[in-house]
C-alpha positions in Angstrom: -25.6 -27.4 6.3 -27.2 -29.5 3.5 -26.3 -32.6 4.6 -27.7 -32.0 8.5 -30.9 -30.6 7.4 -31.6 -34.1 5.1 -30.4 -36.3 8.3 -32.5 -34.8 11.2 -35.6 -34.8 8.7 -35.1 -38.3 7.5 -33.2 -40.8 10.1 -32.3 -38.9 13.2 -36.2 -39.4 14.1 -35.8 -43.2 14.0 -33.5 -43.5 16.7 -33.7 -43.2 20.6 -33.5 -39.9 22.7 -29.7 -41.1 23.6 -28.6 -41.9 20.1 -30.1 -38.9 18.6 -27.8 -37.0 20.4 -25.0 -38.7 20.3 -25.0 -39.1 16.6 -25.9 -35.4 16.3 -22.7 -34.7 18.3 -20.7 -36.7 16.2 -21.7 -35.2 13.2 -21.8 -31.4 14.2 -18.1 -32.3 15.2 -17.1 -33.3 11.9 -19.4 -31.1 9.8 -16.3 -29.3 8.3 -14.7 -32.6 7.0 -18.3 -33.3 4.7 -18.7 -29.9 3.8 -15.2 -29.6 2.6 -15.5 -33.0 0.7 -18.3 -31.8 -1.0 -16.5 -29.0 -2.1 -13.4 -31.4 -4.0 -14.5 -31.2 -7.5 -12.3 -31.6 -10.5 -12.3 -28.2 -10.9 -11.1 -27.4 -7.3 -8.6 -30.1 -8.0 -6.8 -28.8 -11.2 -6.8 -25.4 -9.8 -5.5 -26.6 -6.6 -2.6 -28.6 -8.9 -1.5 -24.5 -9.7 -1.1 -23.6 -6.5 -4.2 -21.6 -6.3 -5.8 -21.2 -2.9 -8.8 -23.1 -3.2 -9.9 -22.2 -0.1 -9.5 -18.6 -0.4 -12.0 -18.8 -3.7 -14.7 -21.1 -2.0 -15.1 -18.8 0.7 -15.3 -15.7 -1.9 -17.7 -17.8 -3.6 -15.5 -17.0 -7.0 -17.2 -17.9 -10.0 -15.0 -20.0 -11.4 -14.7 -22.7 -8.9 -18.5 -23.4 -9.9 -17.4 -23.7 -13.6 -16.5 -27.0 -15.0 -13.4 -28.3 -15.9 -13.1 -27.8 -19.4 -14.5 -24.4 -19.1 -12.0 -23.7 -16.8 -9.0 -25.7 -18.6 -9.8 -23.7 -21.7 -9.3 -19.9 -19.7 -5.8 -21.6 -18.1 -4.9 -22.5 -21.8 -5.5 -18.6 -23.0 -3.3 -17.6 -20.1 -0.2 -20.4 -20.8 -0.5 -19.7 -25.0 -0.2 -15.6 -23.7 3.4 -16.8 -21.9 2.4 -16.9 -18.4 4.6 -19.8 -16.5 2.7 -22.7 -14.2 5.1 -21.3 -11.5 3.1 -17.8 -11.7 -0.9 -19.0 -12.7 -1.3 -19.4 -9.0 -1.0 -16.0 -8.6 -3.1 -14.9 -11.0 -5.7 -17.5 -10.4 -6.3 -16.3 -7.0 -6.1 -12.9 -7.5 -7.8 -12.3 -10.8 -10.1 -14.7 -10.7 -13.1 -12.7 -12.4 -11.9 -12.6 -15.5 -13.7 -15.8 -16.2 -16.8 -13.9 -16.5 -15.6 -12.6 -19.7 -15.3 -14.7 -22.9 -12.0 -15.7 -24.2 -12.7 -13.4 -26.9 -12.9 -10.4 -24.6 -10.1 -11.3 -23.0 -7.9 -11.0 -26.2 -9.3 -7.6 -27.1 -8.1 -6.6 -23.6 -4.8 -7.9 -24.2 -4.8 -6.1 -27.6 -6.2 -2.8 -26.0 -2.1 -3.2 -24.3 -0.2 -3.8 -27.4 -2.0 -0.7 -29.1 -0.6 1.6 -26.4 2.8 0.3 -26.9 3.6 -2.1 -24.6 4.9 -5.2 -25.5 3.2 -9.1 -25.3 6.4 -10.0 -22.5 5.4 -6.1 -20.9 1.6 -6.6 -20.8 2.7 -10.2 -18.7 4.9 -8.6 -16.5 1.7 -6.5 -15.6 -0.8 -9.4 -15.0 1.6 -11.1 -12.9 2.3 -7.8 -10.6 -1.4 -6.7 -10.8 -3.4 -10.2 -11.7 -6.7 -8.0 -11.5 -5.6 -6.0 -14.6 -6.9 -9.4 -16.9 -10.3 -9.4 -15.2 -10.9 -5.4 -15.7 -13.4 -4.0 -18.6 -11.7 -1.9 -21.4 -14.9 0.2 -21.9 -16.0 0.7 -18.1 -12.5 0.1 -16.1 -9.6 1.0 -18.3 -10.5 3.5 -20.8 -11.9 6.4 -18.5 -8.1 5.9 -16.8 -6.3 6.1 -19.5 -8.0 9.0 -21.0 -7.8 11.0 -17.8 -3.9 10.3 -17.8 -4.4 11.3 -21.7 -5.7 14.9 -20.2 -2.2 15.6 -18.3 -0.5 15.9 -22.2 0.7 12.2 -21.3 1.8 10.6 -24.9 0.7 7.2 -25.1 4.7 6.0 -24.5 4.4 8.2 -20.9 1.2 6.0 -20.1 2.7 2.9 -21.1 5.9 3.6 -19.3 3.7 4.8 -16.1 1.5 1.4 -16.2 4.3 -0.4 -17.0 6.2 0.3 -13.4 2.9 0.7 -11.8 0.0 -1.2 -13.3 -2.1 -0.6 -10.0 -2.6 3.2 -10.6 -5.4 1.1 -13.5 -7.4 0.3 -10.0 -8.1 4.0 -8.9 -11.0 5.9 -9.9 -10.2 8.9 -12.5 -11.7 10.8 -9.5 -9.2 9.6 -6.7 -6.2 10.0 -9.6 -7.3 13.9 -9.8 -7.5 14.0 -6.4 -3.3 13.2 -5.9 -3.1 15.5 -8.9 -4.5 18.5 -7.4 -2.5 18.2 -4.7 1.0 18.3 -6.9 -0.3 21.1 -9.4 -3.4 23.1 -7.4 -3.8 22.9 -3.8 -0.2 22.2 -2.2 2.5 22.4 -5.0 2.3 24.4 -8.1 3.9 21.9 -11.0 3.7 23.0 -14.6 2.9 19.9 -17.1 6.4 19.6 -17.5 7.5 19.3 -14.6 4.4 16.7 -13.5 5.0 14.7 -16.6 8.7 14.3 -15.4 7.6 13.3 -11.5 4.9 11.1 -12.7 7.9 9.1 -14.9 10.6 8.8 -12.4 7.8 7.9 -9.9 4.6 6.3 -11.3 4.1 4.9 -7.5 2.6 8.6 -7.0 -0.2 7.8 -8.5 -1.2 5.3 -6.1 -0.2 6.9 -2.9 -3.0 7.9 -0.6 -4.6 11.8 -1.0 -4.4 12.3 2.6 0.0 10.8 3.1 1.0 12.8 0.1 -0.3 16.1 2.0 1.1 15.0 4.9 4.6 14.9 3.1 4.1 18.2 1.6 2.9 19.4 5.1 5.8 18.2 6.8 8.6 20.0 4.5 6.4 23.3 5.2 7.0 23.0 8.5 10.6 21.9 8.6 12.0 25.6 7.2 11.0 24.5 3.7 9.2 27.3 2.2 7.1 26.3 -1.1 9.5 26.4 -3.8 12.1 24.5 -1.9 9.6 21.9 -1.0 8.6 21.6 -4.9 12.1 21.0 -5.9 12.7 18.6 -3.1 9.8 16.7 -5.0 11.5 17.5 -8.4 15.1 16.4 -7.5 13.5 12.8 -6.1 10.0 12.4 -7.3 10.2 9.3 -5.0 10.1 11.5 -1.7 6.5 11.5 -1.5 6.4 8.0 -1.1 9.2 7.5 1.6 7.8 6.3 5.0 7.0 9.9 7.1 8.8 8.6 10.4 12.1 7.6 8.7 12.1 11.0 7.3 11.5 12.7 10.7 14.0 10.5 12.4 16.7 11.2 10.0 16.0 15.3 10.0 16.0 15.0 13.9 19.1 13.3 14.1 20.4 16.4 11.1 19.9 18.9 13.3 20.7 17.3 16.5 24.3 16.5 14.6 24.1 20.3 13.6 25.0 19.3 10.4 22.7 21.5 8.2 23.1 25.2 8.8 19.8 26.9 9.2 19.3 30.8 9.6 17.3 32.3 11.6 15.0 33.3 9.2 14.3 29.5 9.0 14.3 28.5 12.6 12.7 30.7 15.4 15.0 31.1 18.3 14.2 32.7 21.8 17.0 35.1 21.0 18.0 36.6 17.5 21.9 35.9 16.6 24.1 38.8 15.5 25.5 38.3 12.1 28.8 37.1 13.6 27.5 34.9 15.6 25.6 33.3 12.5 28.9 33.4 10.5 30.9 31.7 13.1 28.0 28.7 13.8 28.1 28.5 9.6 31.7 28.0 9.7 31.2 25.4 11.9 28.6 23.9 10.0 29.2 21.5 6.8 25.9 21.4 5.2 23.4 24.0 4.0 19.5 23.6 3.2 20.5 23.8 -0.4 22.3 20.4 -0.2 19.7 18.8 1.0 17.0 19.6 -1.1 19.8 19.0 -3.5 19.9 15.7 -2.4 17.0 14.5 -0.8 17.7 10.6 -1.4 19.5 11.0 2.1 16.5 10.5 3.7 15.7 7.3 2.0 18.8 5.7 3.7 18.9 3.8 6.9 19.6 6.0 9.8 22.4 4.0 11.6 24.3 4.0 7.7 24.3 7.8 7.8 25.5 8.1 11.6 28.5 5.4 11.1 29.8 7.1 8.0 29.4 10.5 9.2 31.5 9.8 12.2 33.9 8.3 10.6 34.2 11.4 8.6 34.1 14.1 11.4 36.8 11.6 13.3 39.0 12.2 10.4 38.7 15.7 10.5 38.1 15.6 6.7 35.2 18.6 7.0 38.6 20.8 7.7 39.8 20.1 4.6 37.0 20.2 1.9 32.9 19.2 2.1 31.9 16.3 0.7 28.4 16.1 -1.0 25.6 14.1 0.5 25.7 11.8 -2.7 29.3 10.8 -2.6 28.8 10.0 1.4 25.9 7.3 1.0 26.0 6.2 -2.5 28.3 4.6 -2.6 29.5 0.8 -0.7 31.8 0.8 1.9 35.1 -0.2 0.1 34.3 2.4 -2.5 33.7 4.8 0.7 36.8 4.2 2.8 39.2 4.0 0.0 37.7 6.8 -1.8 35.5 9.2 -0.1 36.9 9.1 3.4 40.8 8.3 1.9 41.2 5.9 4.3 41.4 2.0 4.3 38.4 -0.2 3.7 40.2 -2.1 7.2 39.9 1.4 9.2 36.8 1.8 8.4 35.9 -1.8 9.3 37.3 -1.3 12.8 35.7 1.7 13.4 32.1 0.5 12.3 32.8 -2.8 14.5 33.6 0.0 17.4 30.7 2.5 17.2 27.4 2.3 18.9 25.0 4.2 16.5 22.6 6.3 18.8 19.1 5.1 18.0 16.5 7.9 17.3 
């Protein structure tokens, strides 16, 4: 450190063998409290008075703690006179920090760049405040090869906006890594038309920023649980959302579906030591509520938390209600649990409270 250098050059030769260390020791010990006090400058000050962590930016080194403080007053201005609140510059400050390297000028044009696609001045805030990085990011080298590969997929300008809008950090990806996820939907694992990717992409703009390597696995995994390709692809079309759902919820919850035996699958779409005669098959099916089709019907089921789906699905066989009519996977978890006992199960919301307060859901 600075300060240690210049004392063991200048004074610490003056003194005796004994106080030379002890002073040294002394001063090693407490080198972090002068280093830190050197570091307290107005600047650090009034960004530290925005609940920016100060800390966090000295050891980055960011450029704008080494900027003085009407440099740095004039950015905060820009950012309060574009409607961001005091409680949410922290944020931003930390996180997008760079964008001081870029005059106020610049910064504008940025903003502008927004408004020109469609969004709104209260939209393009919501965005900085979700992704603060979006404010420090170049128009000519960061944003504009983005947007005009999204431009390539026949995305208007309102799609981009709406995408962005839900999901501003798909603007940190390389137009390289975004082709890479779109492959996979329209090339290599799934074969969606521009249609039908424009319509995934706008229910589910998180897509976008979901990793190559987890979307295939998702893909992968409906292969080879007796979802041929097509059935997979509409899986992804009913609930764009599915290749973002955490893989060992999924499994869990399609264990604990065919464990409960209550999907019927033919033997054309699970192998069996044995092949069933037709009667057999018809009997099991009879016995059976569900079918493949409801599923990938439905495929927010697996989006639900497992011990939800094995309390209300009890309480449903318990009532023998499969006897009398099938009740879609929607109506079962869509709906709260008043709405479900006096509804959907036609039974009281007290019934059902006594039977949830009674059953022991089997973890998986």
């Amino acid at each position: 450190m600075w300060w240690l250098r210049s004392f063991r050059r200048t004074l610490l030769p003056t003194l005796s063998c004994h106080s030379r260390i002890r002073v040294y020791q002394w001063l090693t010990n407490r080198g972090h409290y002068f280093e830190k006090k050197r570091r307290i400058t107005p600047t650090t000050q009034y960004l530290y008075s925005f609940g920016v962590d100060v800390e966090k930016l000295l050891l980055q080194k960011a450029p704008i703690t080494y900027r003085n403080l009407e440099n740095v007053e004039n950015y905060i201005s820009f950012l309060q006179n574009l409607g961001i609140d005091d409680d949410s510059l922290g944020i931003v400050l930390t996180k997008g920090h760079r964008f001081v390297l870029a005059e106020i000028s610049e910064l504008q044009q940025r903003i502008d760049y927004f408004t020109n696609l469609g969004l709104t001045k209260e939209e393009i805030i919501t965005m900085i405040i979700t992704f603060p990085r979006l404010i420090a990011m170049q128009i000519k080298h960061d944003v504009q090869p983005r947007i005009n590969y999204l431009r390539s997929l026949t995305l208007s300008d309102a799609d981009i906006a709406s995408i962005i809008l839900r999901n501003p950090t798909s603007l940190n990806y390389l137009p390289s890594k975004l082709e890479e996820r779109i492959n996979i939907l329209q090339n290599t694992h799934l074969q969606l038309n521009s249609q039908e990717l424009r319509n995934v992409l706008l229910d589910c703009p998180r897509l976008l920023s979901i990793k190559s390597n987890y979307l295939v696995r998702i893909i992968l995994w409906l292969k080879s649980n007796y979802f041929d390709e097509h059935q997979a692809q509409q899986v992804l079309l009913n609930y764009p959302c599915f290749g973002t759902l955490d893989l060992a919820n999924i499994d869990a919850i399609w264990k604990w579906i065919n464990d409960s035996k209550l999907v019927f699958l033919t033997k054309y779409q699970v192998k069996r030591k044995q092949s069933q005669s037709l009667l057999h098959q018809l009997r099991e099916k009879l016995q059976t509520p569900y079918e493949l089709r409801d599923v990938i019907e439905y495929p927010q089921i697996f989006n639900e938390p497992i011990q939800k789906l094995q309390v209300r699905f009890a309480y449903i066989i318990s009532l023998k209600i499969f006897d009398r009519k099938i009740i879609p996977f929607k109506d079962v978890v869509e709906c709260d649990d008043m709405t479900f006992a006096n509804t959907v199960a036609d039974s009281s919301y007290k019934h059902y409270q006594q039977f949830m307060a009674s059953y022991e859901a089997k973890p998986y």
